[in-house]
N, C-alpha and C positions, 0 to 999 in steps of 0.2 A: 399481806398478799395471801392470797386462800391457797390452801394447798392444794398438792396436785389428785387427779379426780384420776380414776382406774377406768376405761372401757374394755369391751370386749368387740372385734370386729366377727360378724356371724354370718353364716349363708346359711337361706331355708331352699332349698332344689335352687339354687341361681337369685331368688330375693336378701339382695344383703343390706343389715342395719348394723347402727350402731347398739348396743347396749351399754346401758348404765344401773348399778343399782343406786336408787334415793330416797329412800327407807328412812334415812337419817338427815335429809335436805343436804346431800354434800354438792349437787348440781344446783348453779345460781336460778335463781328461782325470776328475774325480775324479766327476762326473757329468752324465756323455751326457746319459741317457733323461731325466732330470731336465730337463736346459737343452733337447732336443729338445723336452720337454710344454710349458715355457715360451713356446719361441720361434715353435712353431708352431700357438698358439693364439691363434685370428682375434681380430682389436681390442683386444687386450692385447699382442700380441708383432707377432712379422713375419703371420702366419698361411701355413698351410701344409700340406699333408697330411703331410709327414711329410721330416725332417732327413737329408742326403744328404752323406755327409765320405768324402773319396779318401783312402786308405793307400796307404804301399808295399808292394809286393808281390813275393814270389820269383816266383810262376807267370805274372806277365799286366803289362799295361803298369801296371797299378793296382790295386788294391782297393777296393770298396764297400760300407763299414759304414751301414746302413738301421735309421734310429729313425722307429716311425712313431708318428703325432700323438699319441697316451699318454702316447711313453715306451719303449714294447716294442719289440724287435727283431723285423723280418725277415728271411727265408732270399732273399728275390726279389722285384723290382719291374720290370714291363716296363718301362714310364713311363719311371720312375724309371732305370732302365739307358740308355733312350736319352737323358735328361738328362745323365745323368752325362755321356756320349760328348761330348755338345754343349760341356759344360763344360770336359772337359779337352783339346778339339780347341780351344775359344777361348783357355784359358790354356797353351795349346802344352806342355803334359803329355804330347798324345799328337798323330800324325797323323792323318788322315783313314782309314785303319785302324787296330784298336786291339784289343786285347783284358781284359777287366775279369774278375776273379776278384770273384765272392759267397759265401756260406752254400752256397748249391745248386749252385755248380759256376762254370766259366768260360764267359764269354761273349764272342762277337765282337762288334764295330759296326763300322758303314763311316759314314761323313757324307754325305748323297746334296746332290742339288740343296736351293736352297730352304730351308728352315726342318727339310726331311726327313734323319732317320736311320732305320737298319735296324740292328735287336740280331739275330745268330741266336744260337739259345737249345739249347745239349743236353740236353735235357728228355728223360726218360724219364716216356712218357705211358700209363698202364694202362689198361684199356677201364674207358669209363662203366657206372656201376652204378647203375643204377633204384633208387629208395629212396621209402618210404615214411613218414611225419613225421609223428603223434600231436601237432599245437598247437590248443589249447584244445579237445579234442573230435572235432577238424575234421582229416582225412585232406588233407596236404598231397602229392602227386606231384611228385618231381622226379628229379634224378641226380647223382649223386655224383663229381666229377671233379677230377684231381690234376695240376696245371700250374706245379709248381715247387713253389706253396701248394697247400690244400686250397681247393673251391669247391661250390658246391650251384647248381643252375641248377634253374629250373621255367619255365616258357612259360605266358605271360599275351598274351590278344587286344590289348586295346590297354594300350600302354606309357604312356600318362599318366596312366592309369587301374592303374596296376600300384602295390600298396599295397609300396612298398620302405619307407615309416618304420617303419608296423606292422609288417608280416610278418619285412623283412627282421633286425631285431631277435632274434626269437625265434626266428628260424631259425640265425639265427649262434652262438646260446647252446644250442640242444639239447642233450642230455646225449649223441642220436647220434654225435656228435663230438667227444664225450671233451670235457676242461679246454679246450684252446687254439681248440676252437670250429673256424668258418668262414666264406668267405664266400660272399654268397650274390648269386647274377645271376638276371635278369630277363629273360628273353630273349623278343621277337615275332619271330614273319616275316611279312614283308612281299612282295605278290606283284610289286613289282618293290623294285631298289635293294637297298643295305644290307639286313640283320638289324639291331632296334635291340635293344641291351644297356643296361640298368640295373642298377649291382652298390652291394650294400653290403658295406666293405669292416671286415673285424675290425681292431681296432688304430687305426684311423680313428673307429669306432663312429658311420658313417654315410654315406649316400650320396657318393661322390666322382662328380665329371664321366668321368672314366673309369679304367679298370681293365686294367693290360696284360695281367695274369695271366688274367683274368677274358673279356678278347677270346679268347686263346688257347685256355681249358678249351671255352669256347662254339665253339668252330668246331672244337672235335675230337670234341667232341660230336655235331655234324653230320655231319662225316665219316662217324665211327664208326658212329654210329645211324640215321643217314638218308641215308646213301651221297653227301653232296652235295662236289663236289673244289672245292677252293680253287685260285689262292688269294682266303682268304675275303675280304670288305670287314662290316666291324659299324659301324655309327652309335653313338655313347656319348654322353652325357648332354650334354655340353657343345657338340655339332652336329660334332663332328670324326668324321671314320671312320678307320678303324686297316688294316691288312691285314695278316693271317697268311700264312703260309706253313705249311703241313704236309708234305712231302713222304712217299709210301710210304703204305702203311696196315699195319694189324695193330700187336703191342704190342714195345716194346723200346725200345732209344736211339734218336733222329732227333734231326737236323736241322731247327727252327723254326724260324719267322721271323716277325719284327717290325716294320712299318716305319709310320711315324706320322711328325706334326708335336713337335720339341724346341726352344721357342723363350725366348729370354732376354725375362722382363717387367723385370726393373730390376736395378742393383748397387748394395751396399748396404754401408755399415762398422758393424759391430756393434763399440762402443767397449767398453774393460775395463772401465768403469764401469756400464755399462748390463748388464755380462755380469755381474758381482758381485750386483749389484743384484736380475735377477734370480731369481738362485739366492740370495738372502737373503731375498726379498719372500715368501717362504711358496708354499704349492700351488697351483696354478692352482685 
């Protein structure tokens, strides 16, 4: 019987994963996405948006292989990148600087004060594109924008009132966006304070408390199209605000920045038996 595996359950502002280190292959390796859909589906497993396991890596103090709530892989998680930092600065993986190699490239973290880390991100960001959406009839206005993942944002008056079950749904399945879809944000302004965001997120297939990728497309957005400089602050679902950083304008490689609450909710031993178990009890 394999022995029992250690996680870490984590929240980045309201986005929570599971964490694992597997440095040393202790997580069964014959299927991730599988044990990922299991483990991080709410009241049958741990629940979770989506399963977060540290590699070794030639380029960076680490690696971060990202299964989100399905099953399917990710190229990028803001969140989720500043969990990870928190995770491996706890189990002294790495120090209080660090650097994490993904899909989408290498990222830095630093551990600030507090419950706070700061990811910068080398995102190569393209200008927003105005797009136009045929659902059911009905002429949706939004834009098009690319932050590691691909995102769609449109602007709704008020946010509690912003239809993300409906909308956000069929907007992340367009055929505009090819097989692998999007996601899609909800964005208000507000004439003081934060911007509030509400995203739903693909691979999730539904609202999360918040969206790293999804802070970042949204505040370049602003930049870009409505000359406003950062750095920004967005309110996200769960009452937390994020702050970006964008430095420069115009299109090419930069320098992002991330910095939000990555805070540990519990530790957890996921036993070999409960892991067999299951990956034998059939599909979520």
């Amino acid at each position: 019987m394999a022995e029992p595996i250690e996680f870490y359950k984590m929240s980045g502002a309201g986005n929570d994963f599971i964490l694992g280190d597997n440095r040393s292959g202790r997580w069964p390796s014959n299927d991730l996405p599988g044990l990922a859909a299991r483990l991080c589906r709410r009241r049958l497993g741990i629940g979770a948006d989506g399963l977060l396991l540290l590699e070794n890596s030639p380029r960076a103090s680490f690696k971060v292989d990202i299964y989100n709530s399905d099953g399917s892989r990710a190229r990028m998680c803001g969140n989720g990148a500043r969990c990870a930092a928190r995770f491996a600065f706890l189990k002294v993986i790495a120090g209080k600087h660090m650097t994490m190699e993904f899909p989408a490239g290498v990222l830095e973290a630093e551990i600030l004060s507090g419950d706070d880390v700061q990811v910068t991100m080398p995102l190569r960001l393209e200008p927003p594109v105005p797009a136009s959406l045929d659902i059911r009839g009905k002429a949706i206005k939004g834009f098009r924008v690319h932050a590691g993942v691909p995102h769609f944002i449109l602007f709704v008056r008020e946010m509690e009132a912003a239809p993300v079950s409906t909308l956000g749904p069929l907007i992340r399945s367009h055929p505009f966006f090819g097989e692998a879809g999007t996601n899609v944000d909800f964005l208000s302004l507000r004439e003081s304070g934060p911007t509030a965001i509400r995203t739903w997120e693909r691979g999730v297939e539904g609202e999360t408390l918040a969206c790293g990728t999804g802070v970042t497309a949204a505040a370049w957005l602003l930049q870009e199209r409505y000359g406003k400089r950062g750095p920004h602050r967005l309110l996200v679902r769960s009452g937390s605000v994020l702050e970006v950083g964008l430095p420069g304008a115009g299109n090419g490689s930069r320098e992002v920045f991330l910095k939000g609450e990555a805070r540990v909710v519990y530790r957890g031993i996921l036993s070999g038996g409960s892991i067999h178990s299951e990956r034998e009890g059939g599909s979520p």
